[in-house]
C-alpha positions in Angstrom: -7.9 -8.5 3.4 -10.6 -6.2 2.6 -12.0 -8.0 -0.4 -11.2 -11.8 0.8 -12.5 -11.3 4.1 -11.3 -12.2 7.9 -12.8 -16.0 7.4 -10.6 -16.2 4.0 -7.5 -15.3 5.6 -8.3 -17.4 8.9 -9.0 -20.6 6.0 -5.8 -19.8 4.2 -2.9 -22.3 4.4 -0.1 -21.5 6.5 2.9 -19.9 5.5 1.2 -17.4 3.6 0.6 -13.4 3.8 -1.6 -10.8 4.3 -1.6 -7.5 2.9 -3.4 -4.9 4.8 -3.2 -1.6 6.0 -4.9 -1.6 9.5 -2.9 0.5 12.4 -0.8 -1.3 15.2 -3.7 -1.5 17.6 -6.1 -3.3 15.2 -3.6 -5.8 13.7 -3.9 -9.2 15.9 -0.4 -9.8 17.1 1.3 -13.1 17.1 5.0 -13.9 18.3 4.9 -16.8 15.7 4.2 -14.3 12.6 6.4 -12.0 11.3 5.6 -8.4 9.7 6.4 -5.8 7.6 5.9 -2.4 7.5 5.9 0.3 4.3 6.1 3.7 5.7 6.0 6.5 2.7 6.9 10.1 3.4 3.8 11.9 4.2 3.4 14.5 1.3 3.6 11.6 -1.1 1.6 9.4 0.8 -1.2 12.5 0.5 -1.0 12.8 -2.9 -0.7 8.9 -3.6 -4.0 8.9 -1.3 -5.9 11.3 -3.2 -5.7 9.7 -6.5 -6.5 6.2 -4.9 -9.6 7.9 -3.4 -10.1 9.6 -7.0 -9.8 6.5 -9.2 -11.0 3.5 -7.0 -14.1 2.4 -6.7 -15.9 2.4 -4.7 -14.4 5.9 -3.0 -15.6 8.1 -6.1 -13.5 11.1 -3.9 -14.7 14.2 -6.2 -13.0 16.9 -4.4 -9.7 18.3 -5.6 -6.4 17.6 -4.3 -6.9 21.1 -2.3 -9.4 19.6 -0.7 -8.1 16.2 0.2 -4.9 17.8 1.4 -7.3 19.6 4.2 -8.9 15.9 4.7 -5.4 14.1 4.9 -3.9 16.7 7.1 -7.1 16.6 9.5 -6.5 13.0 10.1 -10.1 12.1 9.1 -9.3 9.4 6.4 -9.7 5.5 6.2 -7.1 3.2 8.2 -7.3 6.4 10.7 -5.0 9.4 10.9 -1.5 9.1 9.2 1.0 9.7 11.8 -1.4 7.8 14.4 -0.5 4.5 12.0 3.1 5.5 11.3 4.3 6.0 15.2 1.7 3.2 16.4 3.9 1.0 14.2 7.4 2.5 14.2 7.4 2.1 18.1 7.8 -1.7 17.2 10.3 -1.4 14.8 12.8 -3.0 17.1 10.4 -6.5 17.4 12.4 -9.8 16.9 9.2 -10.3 14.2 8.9 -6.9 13.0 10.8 -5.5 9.8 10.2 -1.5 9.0 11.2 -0.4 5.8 10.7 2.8 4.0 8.9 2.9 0.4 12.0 5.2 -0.8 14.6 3.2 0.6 12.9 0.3 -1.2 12.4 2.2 -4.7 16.0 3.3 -4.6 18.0 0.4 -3.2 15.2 -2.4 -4.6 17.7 -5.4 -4.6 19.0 -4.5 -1.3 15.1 -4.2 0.3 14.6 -7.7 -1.4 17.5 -9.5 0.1 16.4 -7.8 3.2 13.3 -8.7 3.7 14.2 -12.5 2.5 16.6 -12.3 5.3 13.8 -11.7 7.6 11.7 -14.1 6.4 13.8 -17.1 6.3 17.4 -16.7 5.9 18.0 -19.8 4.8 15.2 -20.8 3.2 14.7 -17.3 1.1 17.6 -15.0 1.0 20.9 -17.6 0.4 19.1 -18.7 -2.8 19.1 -15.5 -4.1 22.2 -14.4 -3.0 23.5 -17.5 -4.7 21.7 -17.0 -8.3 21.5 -14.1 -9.6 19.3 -14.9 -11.7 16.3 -15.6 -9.5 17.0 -12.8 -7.9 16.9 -10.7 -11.4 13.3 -12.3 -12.3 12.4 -11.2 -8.4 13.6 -7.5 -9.2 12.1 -7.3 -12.6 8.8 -8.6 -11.1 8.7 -6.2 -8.5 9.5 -3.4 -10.7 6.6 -0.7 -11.0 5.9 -1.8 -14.8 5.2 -5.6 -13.9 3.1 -4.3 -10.9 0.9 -2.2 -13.0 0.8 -4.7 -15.8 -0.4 -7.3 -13.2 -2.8 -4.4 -11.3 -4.8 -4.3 -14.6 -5.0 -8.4 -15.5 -6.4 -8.8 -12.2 -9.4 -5.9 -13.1 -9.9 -7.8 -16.5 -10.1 -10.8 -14.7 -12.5 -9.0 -11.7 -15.0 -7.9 -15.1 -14.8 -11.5 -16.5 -16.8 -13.1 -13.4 -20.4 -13.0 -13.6 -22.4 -11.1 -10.7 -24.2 -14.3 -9.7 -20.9 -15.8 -9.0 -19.8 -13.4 -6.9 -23.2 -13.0 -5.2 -22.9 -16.9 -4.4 -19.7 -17.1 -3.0 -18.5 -17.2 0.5 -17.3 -13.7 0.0 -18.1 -11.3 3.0 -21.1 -8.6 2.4 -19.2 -6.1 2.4 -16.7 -8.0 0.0 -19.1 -8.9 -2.0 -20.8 -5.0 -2.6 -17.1 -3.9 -2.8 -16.5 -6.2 -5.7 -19.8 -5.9 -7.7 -19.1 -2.0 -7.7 -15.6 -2.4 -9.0 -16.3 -5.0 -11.5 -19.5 -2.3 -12.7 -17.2 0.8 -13.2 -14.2 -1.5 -15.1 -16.6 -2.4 -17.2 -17.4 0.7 -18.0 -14.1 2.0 -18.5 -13.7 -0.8 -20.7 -16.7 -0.1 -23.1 -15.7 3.3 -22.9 -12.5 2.4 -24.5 -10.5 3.8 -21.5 -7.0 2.4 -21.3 -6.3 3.0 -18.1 -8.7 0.0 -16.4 -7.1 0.2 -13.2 -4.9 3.4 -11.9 -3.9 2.0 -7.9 -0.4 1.5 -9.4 -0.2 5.2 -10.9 3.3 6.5 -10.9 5.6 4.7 -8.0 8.5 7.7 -8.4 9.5 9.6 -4.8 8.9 13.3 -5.1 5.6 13.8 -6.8 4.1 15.6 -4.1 6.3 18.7 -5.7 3.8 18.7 -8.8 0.6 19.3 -6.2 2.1 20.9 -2.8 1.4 24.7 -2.9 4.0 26.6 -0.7 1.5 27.2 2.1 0.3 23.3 2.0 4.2 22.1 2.3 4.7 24.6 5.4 1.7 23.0 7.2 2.4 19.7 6.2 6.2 20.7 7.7 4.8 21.4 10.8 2.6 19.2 11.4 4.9 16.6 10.7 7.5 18.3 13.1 5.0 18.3 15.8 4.0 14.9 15.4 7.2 13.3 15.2 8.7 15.6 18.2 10.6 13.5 20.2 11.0 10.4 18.2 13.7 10.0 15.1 11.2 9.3 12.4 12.0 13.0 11.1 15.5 11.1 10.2 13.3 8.7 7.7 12.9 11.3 5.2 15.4 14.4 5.6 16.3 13.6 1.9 13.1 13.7 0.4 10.8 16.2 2.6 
């Protein structure tokens, strides 16, 4: 959504989808669309956060992790604070058109997540097809497996490098779009002539538990509490009892 823009999504043909990752409160609800929501555990959702603030452009985050655990935890990051967007969307997890899943129930029970959220889609149309033929829903798994994903992550900033500026300056890309775009397609490229494999590092690791590697003991009993005291009188602390 960000880099098509709102009048590229309102032009698209219908069905289609939309990835963003707005809160509740700024998503325009419909009864006639359906949606989907990924909630990660919080510590690895920091971490992830950090290193998608460290590596994108155009964030250029230069801190360390210390100090984007301090940002994270304060609320103060983009898409607004992170239990303010989990709650604002788990309170309509019960919708007719609303499916919550969790990122951990997804990496560890992928083929069941798929079938799920086929189901929810379109039985008919989407999920009896694959339960039928296996293997369809094989070449669904293996292209939703984090290899394929960052395979097709770095195409797309090969392809982004490949378009002239002009081109992008003339389309009916937003402004913002636009400025987003240039700067991304500027430092690929010079990753690129700098020989840098890694052209593109949004799809980074995809394992559950990596916030083990950065979490001091002091940052996981603050990000405990908090948590606790956000999530007091809902079951959301159910979610992740396994992995927290």
């Amino acid at each position: 959504m960000i880099i098509i823009g709102a009048k590229s999504a309102e032009d698209m043909p219908r069905p289609n989808a939309i990835k963003t990752h707005l809160p509740f409160h700024l998503i325009p609800w419909s009864e006639q669309a359906k949606y989907i929501y990924i909630a990660r555990n919080p510590k690895d959702c920091c971490v992830s956060y950090f290193h998608h603030m460290t590596n994108i452009p155009p964030y250029g985050f230069k801190g360390d992790f210390d100090q984007y655990f301090e940002i994270f935890l304060s609320g103060k990051i983009d898409y607004e604070d992170y239990f303010d967007h989990l709650i604002g969307w788990y309170e309509h997890r019960n919708d007719p058109n609303m499916l919550f899943l969790t990122y951990e129930e997804m990496k560890e029970n992928t083929e069941t997540s798929i079938l799920k959220m086929a189901s929810f889609i379109d039985e008919e149309k989407y999920a009896q097809p694959l339960r039928r033929d296996q293997i369809k829903l094989n070449n669904v798994l293996k292209c939703s497996s984090f290899q394929c994903m960052k395979e097709a992550a770095t195409k797309r900033m090969e392809k982004l490098i490949s378009i002239p500026g002009e081109e992008i300056l003339n389309s009916n890309l937003s402004q913002l779009a636009k400025i987003r775009l240039l700067r991304e397609r500027e430092e690929v490229g010079i990753k690129k002539r700098q020989g840098n494999p890694e052209l593109f590092r949004n799809v980074r690791k995809g394992v559950i538990g990596d916030w083990r590697s950065y979490f001091s003991d002091d940052q996981n009993k603050r990000m405990d509490e908090k948590f606790t005291e956000r999530t007091k009188g809902t079951d959301i602390e159910s979610l992740w009892k396994n992995y927290m």
